[in-house]
VMD Tcl script that builds the backbone (N, CA, C; Angstrom):
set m [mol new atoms 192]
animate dup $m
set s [atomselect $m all]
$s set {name element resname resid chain x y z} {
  {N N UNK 1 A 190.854 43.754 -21.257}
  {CA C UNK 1 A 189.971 42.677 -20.859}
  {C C UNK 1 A 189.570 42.813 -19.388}
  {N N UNK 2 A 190.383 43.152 -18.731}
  {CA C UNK 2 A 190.282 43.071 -17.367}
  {C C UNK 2 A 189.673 44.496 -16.999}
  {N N UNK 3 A 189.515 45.302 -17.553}
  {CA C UNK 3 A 189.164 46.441 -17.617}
  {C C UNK 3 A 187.338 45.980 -17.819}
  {N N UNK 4 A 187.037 45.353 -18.712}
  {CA C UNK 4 A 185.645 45.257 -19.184}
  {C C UNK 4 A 185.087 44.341 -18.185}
  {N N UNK 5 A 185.580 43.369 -17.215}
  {CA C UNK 5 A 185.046 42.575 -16.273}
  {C C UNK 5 A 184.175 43.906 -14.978}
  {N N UNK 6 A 185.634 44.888 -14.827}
  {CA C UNK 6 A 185.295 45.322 -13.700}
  {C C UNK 6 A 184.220 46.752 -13.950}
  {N N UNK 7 A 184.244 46.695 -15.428}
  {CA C UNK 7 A 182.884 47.631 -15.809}
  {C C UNK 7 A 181.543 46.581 -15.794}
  {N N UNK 8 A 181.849 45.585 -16.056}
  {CA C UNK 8 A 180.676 44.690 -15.921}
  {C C UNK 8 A 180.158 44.491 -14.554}
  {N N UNK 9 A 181.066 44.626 -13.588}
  {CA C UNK 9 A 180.720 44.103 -12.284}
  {C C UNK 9 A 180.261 45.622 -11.460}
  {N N UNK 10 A 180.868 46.680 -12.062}
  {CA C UNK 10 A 180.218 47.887 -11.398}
  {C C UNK 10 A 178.870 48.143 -12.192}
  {N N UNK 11 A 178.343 47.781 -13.529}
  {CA C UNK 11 A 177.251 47.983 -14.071}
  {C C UNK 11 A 176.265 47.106 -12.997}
  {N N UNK 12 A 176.792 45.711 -12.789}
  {CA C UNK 12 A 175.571 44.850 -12.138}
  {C C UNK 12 A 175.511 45.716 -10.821}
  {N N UNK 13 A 176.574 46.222 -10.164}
  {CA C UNK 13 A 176.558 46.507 -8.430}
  {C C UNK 13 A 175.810 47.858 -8.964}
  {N N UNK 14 A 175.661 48.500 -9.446}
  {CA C UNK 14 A 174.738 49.673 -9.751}
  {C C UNK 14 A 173.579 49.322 -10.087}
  {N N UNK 15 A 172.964 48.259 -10.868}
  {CA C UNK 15 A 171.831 48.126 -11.228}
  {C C UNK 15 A 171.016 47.180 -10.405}
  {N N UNK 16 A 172.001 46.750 -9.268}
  {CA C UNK 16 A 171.398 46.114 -7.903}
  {C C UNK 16 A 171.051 47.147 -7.364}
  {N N UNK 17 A 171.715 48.043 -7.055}
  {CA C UNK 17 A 171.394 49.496 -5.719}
  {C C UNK 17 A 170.409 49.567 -6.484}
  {N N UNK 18 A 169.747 49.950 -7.488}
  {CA C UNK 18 A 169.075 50.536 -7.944}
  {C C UNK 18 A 167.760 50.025 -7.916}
  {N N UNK 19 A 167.824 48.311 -8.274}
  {CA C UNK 19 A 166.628 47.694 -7.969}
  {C C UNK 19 A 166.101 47.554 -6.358}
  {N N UNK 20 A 166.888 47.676 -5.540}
  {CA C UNK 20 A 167.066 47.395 -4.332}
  {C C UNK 20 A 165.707 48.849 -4.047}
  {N N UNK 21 A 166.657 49.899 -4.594}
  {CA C UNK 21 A 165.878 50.999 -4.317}
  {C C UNK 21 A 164.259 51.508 -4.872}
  {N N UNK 22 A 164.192 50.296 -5.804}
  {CA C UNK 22 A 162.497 50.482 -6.366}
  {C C UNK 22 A 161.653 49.579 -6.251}
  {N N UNK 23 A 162.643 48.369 -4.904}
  {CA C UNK 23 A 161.396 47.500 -4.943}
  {C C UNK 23 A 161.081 48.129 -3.445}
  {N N UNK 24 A 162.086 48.923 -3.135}
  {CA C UNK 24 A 161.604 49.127 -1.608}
  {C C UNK 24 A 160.025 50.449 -2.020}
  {N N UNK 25 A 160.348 50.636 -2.807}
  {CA C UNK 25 A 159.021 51.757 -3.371}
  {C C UNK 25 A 157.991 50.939 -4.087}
  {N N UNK 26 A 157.766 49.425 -3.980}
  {CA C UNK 26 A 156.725 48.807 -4.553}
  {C C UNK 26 A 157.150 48.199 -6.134}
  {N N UNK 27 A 158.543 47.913 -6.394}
  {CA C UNK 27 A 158.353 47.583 -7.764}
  {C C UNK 27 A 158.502 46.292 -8.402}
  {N N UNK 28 A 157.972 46.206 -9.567}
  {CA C UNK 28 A 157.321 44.989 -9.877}
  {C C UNK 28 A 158.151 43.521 -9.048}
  {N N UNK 29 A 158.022 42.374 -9.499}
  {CA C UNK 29 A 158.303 41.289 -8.737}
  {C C UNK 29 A 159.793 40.858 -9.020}
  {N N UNK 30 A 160.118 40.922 -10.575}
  {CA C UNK 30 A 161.367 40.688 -11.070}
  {C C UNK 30 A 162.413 41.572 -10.054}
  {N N UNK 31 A 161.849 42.840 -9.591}
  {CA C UNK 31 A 163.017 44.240 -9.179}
  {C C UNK 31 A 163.483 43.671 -7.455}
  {N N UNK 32 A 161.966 43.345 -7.508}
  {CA C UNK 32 A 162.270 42.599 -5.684}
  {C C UNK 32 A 163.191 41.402 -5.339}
  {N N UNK 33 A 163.277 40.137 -6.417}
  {CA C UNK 33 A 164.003 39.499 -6.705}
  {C C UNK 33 A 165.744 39.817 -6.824}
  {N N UNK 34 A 165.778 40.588 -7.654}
  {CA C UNK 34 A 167.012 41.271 -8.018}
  {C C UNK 34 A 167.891 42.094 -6.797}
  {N N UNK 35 A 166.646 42.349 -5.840}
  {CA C UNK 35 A 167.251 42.946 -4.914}
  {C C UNK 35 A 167.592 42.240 -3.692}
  {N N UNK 36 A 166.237 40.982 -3.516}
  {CA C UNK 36 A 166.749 40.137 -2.933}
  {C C UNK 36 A 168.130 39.042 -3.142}
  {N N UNK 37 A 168.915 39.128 -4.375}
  {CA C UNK 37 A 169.834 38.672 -4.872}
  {C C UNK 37 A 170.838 39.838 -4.363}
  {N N UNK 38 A 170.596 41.193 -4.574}
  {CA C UNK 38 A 171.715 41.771 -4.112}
  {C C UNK 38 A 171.974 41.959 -2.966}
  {N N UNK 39 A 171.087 41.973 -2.137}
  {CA C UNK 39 A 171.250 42.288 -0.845}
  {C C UNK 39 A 172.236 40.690 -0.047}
  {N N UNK 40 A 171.507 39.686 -0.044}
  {CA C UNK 40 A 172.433 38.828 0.094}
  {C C UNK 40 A 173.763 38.317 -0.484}
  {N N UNK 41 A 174.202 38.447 -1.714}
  {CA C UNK 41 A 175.423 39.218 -2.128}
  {C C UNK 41 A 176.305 40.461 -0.835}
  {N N UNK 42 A 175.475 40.780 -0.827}
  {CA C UNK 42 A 176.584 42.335 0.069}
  {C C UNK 42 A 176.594 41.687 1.379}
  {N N UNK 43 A 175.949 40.681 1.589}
  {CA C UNK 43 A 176.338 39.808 3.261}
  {C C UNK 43 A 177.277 39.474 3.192}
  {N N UNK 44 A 177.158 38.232 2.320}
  {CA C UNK 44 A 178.337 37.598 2.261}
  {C C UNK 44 A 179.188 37.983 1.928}
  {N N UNK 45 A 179.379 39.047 1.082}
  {CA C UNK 45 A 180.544 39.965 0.868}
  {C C UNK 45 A 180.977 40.657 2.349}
  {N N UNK 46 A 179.986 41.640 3.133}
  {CA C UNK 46 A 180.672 41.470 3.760}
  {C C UNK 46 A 180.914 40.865 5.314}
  {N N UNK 47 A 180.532 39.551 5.307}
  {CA C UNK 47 A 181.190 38.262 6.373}
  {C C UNK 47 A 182.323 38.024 5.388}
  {N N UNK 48 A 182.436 37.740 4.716}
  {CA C UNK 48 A 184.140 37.510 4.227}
  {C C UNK 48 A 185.262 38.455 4.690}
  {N N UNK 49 A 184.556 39.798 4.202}
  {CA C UNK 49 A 185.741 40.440 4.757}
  {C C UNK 49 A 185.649 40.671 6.403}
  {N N UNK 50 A 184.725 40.811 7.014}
  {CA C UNK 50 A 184.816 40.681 8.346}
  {C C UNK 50 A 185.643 39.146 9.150}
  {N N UNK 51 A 185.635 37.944 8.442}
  {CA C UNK 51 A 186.148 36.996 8.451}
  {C C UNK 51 A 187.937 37.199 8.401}
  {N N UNK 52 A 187.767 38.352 7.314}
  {CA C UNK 52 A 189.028 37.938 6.435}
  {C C UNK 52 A 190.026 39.115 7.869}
  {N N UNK 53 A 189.483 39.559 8.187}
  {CA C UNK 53 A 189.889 40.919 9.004}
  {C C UNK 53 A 190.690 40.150 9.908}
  {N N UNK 54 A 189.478 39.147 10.653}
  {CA C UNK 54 A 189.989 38.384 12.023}
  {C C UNK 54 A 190.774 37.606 11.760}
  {N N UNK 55 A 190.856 36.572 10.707}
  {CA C UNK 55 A 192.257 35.829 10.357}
  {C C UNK 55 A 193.317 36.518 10.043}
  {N N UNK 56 A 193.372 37.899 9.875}
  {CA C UNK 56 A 194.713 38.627 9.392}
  {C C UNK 56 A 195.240 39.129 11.260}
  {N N UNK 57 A 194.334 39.510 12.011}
  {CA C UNK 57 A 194.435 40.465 12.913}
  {C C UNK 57 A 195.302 39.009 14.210}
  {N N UNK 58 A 194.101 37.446 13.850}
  {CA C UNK 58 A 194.780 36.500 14.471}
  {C C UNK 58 A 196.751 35.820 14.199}
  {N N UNK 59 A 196.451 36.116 13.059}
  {CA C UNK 59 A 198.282 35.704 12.607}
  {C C UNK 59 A 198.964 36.656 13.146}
  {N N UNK 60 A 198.693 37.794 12.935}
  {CA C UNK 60 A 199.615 39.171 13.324}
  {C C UNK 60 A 200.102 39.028 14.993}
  {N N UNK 61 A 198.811 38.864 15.613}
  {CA C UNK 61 A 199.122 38.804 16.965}
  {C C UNK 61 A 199.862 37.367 17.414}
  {N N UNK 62 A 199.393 36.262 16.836}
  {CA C UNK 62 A 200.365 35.129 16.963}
  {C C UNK 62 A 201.521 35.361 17.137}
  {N N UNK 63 A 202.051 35.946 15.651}
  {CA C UNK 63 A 203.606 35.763 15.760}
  {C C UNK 63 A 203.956 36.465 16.382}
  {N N UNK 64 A 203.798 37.564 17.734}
  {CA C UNK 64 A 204.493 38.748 18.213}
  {C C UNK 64 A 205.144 37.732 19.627}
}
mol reanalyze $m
mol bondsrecalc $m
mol representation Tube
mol addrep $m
């Protein structure tokens, strides 16, 4: 089960790059959409982990 989520989630993260990459070549309106969905996806993905970095890097140095 858990196996088929993370094929599902690498099918969508592939078929984002992909739209990403044909609307930047002019493609139809749906592809530009899709890419505008992925691209903001990969922000916030990564400000989280840039987030997640500084709250780990802040505790560490706390407790020393």
């Amino acid at each position: 089960m858990v196996g088929l989520v993370l094929l599902g989630a690498l099918v969508l993260g592939v078929g984002g790059c992909a739209c990403v990459v044909w609307a930047e070549r002019g493609g139809p309106r749906w592809a530009r959409g899709v890419a505008t969905v992925t691209l903001a996806v990969s922000e916030l993905v990564r400000r989280s982990e840039k987030n997640r970095r500084r709250s780990l890097k802040r505790t560490t140095n706390g407790g020393e």
